[in-house]
N, C-alpha and C positions, 0 to 999 in steps of 0.2 A: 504493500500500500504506500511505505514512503516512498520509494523509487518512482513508483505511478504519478505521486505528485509533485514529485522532482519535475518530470518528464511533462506534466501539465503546463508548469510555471514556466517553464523556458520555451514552451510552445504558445504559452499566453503572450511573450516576452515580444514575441516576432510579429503575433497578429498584432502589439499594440505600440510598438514601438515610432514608428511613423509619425505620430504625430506630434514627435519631439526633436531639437535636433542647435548645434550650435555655429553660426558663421567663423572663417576660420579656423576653427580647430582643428583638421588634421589635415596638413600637407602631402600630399609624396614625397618619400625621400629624392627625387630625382632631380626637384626643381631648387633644391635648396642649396649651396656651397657651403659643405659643412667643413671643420676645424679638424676631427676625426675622422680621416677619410677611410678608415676601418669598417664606419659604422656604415658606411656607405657599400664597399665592396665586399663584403664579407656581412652581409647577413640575406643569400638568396633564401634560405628557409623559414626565415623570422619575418615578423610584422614590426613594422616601425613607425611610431604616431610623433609627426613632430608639432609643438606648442608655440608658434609665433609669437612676436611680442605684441601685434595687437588681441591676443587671446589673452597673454597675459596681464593684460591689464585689466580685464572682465574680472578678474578676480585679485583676494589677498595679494601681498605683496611677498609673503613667506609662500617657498615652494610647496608646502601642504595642501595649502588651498588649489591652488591649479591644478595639482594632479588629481586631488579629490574627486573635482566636478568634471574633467575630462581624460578620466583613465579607470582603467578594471584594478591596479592599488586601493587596498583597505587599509586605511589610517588609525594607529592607536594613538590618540590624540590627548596628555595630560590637563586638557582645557586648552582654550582660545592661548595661541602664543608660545606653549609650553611644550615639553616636551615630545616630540610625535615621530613616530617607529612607523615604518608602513610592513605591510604584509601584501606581498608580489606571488603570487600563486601556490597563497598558502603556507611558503615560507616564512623564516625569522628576518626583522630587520639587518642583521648581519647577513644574511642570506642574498642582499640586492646592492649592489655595486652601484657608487656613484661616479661617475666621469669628469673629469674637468680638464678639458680641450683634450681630452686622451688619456688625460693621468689618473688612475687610481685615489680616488683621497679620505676612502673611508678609514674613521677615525683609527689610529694605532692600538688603543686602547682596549674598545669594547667591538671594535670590526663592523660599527654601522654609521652611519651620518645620521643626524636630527634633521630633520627637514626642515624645519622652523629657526634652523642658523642657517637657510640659504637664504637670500633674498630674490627671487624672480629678477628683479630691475636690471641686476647687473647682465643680462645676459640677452643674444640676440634672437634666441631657439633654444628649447629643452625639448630633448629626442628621449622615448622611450622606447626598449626593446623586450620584450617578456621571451621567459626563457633563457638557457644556459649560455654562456660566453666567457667561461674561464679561459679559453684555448688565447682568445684574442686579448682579455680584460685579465687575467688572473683571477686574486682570490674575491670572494663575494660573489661574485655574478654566475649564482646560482637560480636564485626566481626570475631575476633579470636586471636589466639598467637602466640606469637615467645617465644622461650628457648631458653635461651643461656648456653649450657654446658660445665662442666668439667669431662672429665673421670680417674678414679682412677681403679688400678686392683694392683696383686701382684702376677707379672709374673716375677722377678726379674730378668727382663732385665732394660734395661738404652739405651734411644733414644735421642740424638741431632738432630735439625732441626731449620736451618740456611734460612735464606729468604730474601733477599735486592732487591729491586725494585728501579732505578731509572727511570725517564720520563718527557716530555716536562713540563712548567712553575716551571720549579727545584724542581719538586715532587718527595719526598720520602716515600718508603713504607718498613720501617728495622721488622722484625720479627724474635726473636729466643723462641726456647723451647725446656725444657729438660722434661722429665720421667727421671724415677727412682725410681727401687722398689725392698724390699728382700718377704721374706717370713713374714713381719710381717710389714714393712713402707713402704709406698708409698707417693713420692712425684711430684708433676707437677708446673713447674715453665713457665712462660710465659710472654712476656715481647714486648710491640711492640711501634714502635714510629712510626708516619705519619706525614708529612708537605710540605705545597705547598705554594709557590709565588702565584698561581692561578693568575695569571694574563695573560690569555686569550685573544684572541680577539674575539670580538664578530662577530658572522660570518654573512656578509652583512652591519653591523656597522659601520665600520672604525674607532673601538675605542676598546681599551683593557678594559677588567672586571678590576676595579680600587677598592683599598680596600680590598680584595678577599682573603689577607692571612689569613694562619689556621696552626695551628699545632696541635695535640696531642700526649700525651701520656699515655701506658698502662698497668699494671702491676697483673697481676693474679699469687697466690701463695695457691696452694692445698696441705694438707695433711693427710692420713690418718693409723691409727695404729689400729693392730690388734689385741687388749686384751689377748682373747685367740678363739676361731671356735664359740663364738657366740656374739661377742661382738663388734664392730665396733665403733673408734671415727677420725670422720671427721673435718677437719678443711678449708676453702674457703676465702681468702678474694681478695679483687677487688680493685684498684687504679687507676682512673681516673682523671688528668691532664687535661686539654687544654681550648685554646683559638681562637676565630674565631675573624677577623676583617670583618663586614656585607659589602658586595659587596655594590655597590651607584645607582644608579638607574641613576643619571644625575651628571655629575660630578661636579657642585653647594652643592654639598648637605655636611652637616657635618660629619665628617669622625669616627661610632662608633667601637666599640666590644664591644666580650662579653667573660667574663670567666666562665668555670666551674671548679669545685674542688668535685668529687664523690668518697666518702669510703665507702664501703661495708664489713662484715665479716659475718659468718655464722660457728654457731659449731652444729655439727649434731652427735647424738649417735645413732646407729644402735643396736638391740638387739634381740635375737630370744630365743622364750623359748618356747619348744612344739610345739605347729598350732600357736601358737602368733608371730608377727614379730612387734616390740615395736621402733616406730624414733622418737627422742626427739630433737627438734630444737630451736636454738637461735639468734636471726641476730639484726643485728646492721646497718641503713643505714643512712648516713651524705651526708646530699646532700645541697651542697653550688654553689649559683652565682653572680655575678659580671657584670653591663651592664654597661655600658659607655658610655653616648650620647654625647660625644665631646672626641676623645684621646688625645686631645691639655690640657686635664684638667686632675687633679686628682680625680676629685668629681665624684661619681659613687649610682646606687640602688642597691642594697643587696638583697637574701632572703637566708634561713639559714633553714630547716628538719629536724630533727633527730626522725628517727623512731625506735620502739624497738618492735622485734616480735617473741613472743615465739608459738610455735607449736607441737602439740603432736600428733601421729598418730599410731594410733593401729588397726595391721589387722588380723583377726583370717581367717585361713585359715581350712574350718569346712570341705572340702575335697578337693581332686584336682581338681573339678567343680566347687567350692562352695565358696566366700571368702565374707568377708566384713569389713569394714572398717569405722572407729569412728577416723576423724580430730578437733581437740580443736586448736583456735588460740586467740591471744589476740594480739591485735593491737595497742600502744600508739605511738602517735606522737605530738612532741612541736616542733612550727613554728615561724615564724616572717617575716618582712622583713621590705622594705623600706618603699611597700604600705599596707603591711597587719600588723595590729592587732595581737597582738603575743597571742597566743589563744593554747589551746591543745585539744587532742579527742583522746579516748580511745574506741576500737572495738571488743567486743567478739563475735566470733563466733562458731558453732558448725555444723558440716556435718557429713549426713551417706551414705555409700555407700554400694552397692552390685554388685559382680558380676557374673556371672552362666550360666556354660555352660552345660544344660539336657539331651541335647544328644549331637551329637560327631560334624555335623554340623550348629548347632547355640550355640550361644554366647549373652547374652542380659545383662544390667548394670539398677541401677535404683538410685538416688543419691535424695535428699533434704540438702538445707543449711539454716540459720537462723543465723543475723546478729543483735546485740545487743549494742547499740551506747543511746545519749543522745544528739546527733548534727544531727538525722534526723529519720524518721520511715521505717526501711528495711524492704523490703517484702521478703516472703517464695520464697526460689527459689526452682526449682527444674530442674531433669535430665531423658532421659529413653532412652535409645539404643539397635539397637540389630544389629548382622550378620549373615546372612544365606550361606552357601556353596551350592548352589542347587549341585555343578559339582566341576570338581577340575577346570574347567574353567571359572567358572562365580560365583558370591556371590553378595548380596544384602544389604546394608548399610541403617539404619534408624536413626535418631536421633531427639529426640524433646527436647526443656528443654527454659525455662524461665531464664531470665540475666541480671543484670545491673550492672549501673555507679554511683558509691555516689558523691556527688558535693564536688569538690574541696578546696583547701584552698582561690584559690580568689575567689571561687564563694561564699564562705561562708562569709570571715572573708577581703573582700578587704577594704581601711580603708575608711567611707563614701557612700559604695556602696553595699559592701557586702550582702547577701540576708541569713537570717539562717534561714528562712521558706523555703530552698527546698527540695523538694521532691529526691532519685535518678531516678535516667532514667530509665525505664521497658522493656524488650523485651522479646517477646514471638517468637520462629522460632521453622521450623521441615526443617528436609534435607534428603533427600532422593542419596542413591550414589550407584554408578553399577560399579563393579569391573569384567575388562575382563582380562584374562591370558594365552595365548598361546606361547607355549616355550620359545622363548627369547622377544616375545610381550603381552605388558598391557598395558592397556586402563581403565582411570577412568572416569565417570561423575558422576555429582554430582549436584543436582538441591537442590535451597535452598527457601523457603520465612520469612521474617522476620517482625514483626513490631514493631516500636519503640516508645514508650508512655514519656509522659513529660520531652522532649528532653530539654537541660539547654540554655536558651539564651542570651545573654547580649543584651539588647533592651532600648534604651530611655525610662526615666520617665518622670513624667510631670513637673519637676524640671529642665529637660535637662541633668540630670545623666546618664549614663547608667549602668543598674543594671542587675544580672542573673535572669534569672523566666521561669519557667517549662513551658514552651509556645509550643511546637512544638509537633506533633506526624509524624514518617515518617514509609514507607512503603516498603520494598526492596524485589527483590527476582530476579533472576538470575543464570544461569548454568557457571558451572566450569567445566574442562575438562585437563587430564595429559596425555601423553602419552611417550612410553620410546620401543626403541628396541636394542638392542646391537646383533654383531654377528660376529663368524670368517669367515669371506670372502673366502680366501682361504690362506695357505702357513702359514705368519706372518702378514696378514694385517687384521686390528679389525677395526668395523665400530660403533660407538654409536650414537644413534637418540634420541631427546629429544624434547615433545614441549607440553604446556600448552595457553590455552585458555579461558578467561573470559568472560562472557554477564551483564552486570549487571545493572540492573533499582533501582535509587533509587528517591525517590519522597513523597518530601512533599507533606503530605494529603491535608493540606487545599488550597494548589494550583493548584496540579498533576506537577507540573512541578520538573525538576531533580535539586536535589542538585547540589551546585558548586565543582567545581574541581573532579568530580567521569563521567570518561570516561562508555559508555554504553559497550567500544570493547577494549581488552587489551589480547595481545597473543605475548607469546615468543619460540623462539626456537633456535635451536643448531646443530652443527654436531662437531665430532669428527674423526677422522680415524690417527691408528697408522699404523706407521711400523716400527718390532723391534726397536732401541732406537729413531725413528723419530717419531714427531708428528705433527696436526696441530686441529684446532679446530676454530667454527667459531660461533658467537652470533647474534641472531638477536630481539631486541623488537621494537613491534608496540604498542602504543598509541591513541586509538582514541582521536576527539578533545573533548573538558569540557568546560562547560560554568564556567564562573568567576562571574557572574550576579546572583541576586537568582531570576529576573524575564526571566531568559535563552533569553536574548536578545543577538542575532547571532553573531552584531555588535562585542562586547567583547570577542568573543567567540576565545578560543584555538584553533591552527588546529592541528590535528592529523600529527605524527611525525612517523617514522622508524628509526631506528640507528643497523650497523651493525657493528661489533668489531672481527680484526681476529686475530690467535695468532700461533706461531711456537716455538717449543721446541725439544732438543736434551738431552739425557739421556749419561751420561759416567759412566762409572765403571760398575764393573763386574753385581753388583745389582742396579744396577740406582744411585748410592749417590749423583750424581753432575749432574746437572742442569741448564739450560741457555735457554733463551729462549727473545724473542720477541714481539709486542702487538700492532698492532694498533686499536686504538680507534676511531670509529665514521669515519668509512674508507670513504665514499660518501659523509662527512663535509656536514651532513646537518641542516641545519638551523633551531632549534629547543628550544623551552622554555615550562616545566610545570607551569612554575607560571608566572605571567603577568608581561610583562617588565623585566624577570629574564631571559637573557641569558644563553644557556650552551654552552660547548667548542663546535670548530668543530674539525676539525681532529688533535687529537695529539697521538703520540709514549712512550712508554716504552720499556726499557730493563730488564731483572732480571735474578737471578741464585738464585738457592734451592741446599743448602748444606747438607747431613744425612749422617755424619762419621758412 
């Protein structure tokens, strides 16, 4: 009977989806110049949703929010601002790899990113990939990934874009960024700040979200110079600011924060000689925090990264079918903190890839990586993809490839606890995707299985420590589903439809029961419609509920939430420059938490205007 009405819902999902849907939101990769051009040639098997920055302004300013409302990620959300963990197919937040212009940056630490210390602003595109990509990304990118881009060209034009949002509990969202390029520099400058009172009421409570402030700031500065027509050097770095004060659960409780302070730089040489295309890369990432378990005090923990990573990537392109590709990377990082063991660990590795397309409609890739350390035993990964066209309206996606997670700096080196016998985490998946295309309508599915070997746990020893140990294996597999129609109605009025769909089973083996916080049902959608400089546009995500338990007792059980967010905007000047527009949030104030006892707002308002001299 539950499978029957598994099988209902996702069939009710399709007859009703239509009449939802969002402008912009999901590009082809084809049209875009992206920074990682990995993500580009090496993912025929996978689906790639990329996020423009006019989508990203529809929403928050913190990357949570945009993935939220236009992606199949499940967010565990510590309240509006705070801490937020996503859940990529089922998986652990350390389970999904973050990108930045190519480099790896998930935290040294605990081996996930907060999505609420990225800022959207800073960036030109955020690409998601679901599905495994250790072979290409390393460790994490087991559920899948997020890029966060910068685009460079030498179109030598010169673009300003102006962005100030303000809205309820005195949030701000300022954003500026310049282009600027000749025939030989190009530079991209980006700059955004975000802060909120966050002070909420909770809705049905009778009591305001207390402690809730947050601010950050963002500073992204690209450049790149052109030797001479074969010679490219790139320069990227990244400046991360801010601070969150943690929401209170009861208002007894002591009042903490936390700081962060992230530097990032990357110097990239591009070089082409012949069929060879030669990228030399060097990055530099400083990742520092700050927690404070009383702000009445000065006394605070620490911990302190400094990773150094050099990468070489050489790809001989042996015809216009035919390419292949040799990535060399070395990976050093020195650590510390307040509870860890100041310890270091050095990682080489070495990937091969191919790509080939035999005939005109298929496309297949085949990749192995090999990761070489002295803090654990890496196993051989590997990759294999292909795409078929049977039609120009339908094609057929495959993808298999083995992935893991190396265990962390606390899991290693915590001080007393720390475990240097583990293993990384193994996953083996295949995914199978159907691309449909009929003139202004697509349609993807995408069916996946996964399973995951010596998952990392922190478990009580017989000391009463609790210590990490290769303890778990879990099992996932589940459908995904995209869909997009845009069309001229008649006259000047454009209509965009947009809406995505999740199923996802994930279960510990030695239970069968689902993991915490990973909803079985998670579907979003959109509509857009202009008219000449008028617009309006409207958001909808569902949430099914998640157990918080790991014995899925009901009792604790989340319930499933909706929220819908509508927005209105007006275009002035001759070419659109100037901008205003409207927003409200969570319009049915309904009463809703991802994490237990973490309230989120109910209905509040924004205002903002988009400036483009």
């Amino acid at each position: 009977m539950k499978t029957f009405i598994r099988y209902i819902l996702i069939l009710s999902y399709f007859t009703a989806v239509p009449v939802f849907g969002q402008a912009d939101s999901i590009t082809i990769l084809d049209e875009v110049f992206l920074t990682d051009t990995k993500l580009k040639d090496f993912s025929t098997g996978q689906e790639v949703t990329i996020l423009n920055d006019s989508v990203l302004k529809k929403n928050g300013a913190l990357l949570t929010s945009a993935l939220n409302f236009n992606t199949n990620i499940y967010f565990k959300e510590n309240g509006l601002g705070m801490v937020s963990s996503p859940s990529f197919r089922g998986t652990s937040a350390s389970q999904t790899a973050v990108l930045w212009n190519g480099i790896n940056i998930n935290s040294q630490f605990n081996g996930q990113t907060d999505f609420n210390t990225i800022n959207a602003g800073g960036y030109d595109n955020i690409s998601i990939r679901g599905g495994g990509g250790s072979v290409v990304y390393g460790t994490g990118a087991v559920g899948g990934t997020v890029h966060l881009n910068t685009q460079l060209d030498f179109s030598k034009e010169t673009q300003n874009d102006f962005f100030l949002q303000y809205g309820s509990f005195n949030s701000l969202d300022a954003r500026y960024k310049l282009k600027t390029s000749t025939e030989k520099w190009s530079l991209s400058i980006a700059l955004a700040r975000n802060s909120s009172d966050n002070d909420y009421e909770w809705p049905g409570r009778y009591r305001k979200n207390e402690n809730g402030e947050f601010y950050n700031n963002n500073l992204n500065v690209a450049i790149a110079y052109l030797l001479n027509e074969n010679n490219t050097v790139k320069f990227y770095s990244e400046v991360f600011d801010g601070e969150r004060h943690f929401a209170l659960i009861r208002p007894s409780e002591t009042k903490t924060k936390y700081q962060d302070f992230n530097n990032r730089s990357l110097l990239e040489w591009v070089s082409e000689f012949g069929d060879f295309i030669s990228v030399a890369k060097m990055a530099y990432l400083d990742e520092n925090y700050k927690y404070f378990d009383n702000i009445a005090r000065e006394n605070y923990s620490s911990g302190n990264a400094n990773t150094f990573i050099g990468k070489y990537d050489l790809k001989f392109l042996v015809s216009e079918e035919l390419q292949f590709n040799t990535v060399l990377s070395n990976t050093y990082t020195d650590g510390d903190g307040s509870g860890i063991e100041k310890n270091t660990r050095n990682i080489f590795s070495a990937a091969l890839l191919m790509k080939h397309r035999p005939v005109e409609k298929l496309d297949y890739e085949l990749g192995i990586r090999k990761e070489i350390t002295g803090n654990y035993e890496s196993p051989l990964l590997f990759s294999a993809a292909a795409a078929y066209n049977f039609t120009s309206y339908y094609s057929l996606k495959l993808n298999v490839s083995r992935d893991f997670r190396i265990p962390t700096y606390n899991d290693l080196y915590w001080r007393d606890a720390g475990n240097q016998n583990l293993s990384p985490e193994t996953s083996n998946q295949v995914e199978l995707g159907n691309q449909f295309n009929y003139r202004n309508f697509s349609l993807n599915l995408t069916g996946y299985y996964m399973q995951i070997d010596d998952m990392i746990r922190w478990l009580p020893a017989e000391n009463g420590v609790w210590r990490p140990k290769n303890e778990e294996s879990v099992e996932i597999y589940g459908l995904e589903s995209k869909l997009q129609w845009e069309n001229k109605i008649f006259n000047n009025h454009y209509l965009n439809l947009t809406g995505t769909y999740a199923y996802t089973v994930s279960e510990n083996k030695n239970t069968g029961r689902q993991l915490i916080y990973v909803p079985f049902h998670k579907a979003t959608a959109a509509v857009n419609y202009v008219f000449n400089d008028f617009s309006i546009d409207y958001q909808f995500l569902y949430n099914g509920d998640v157990f918080t338990r790991s014995d899925n007792n009901e009792k604790f059980k989340i319930d499933a939430y909706m929220i819908s967010n509508l927005g209105i905007s007006y275009d002035f000047g001759k070419e659109n420059t100037f901008t205003i527009g409207a927003r409200i949030l969570n319009i049915f104030n309904e009463e809703y938490q991802n994490v237990e006892d973490r309230f989120m707002p109910g209905r509040n308002f924004n205002m903002y205007i988009n400036f483009n001299p």
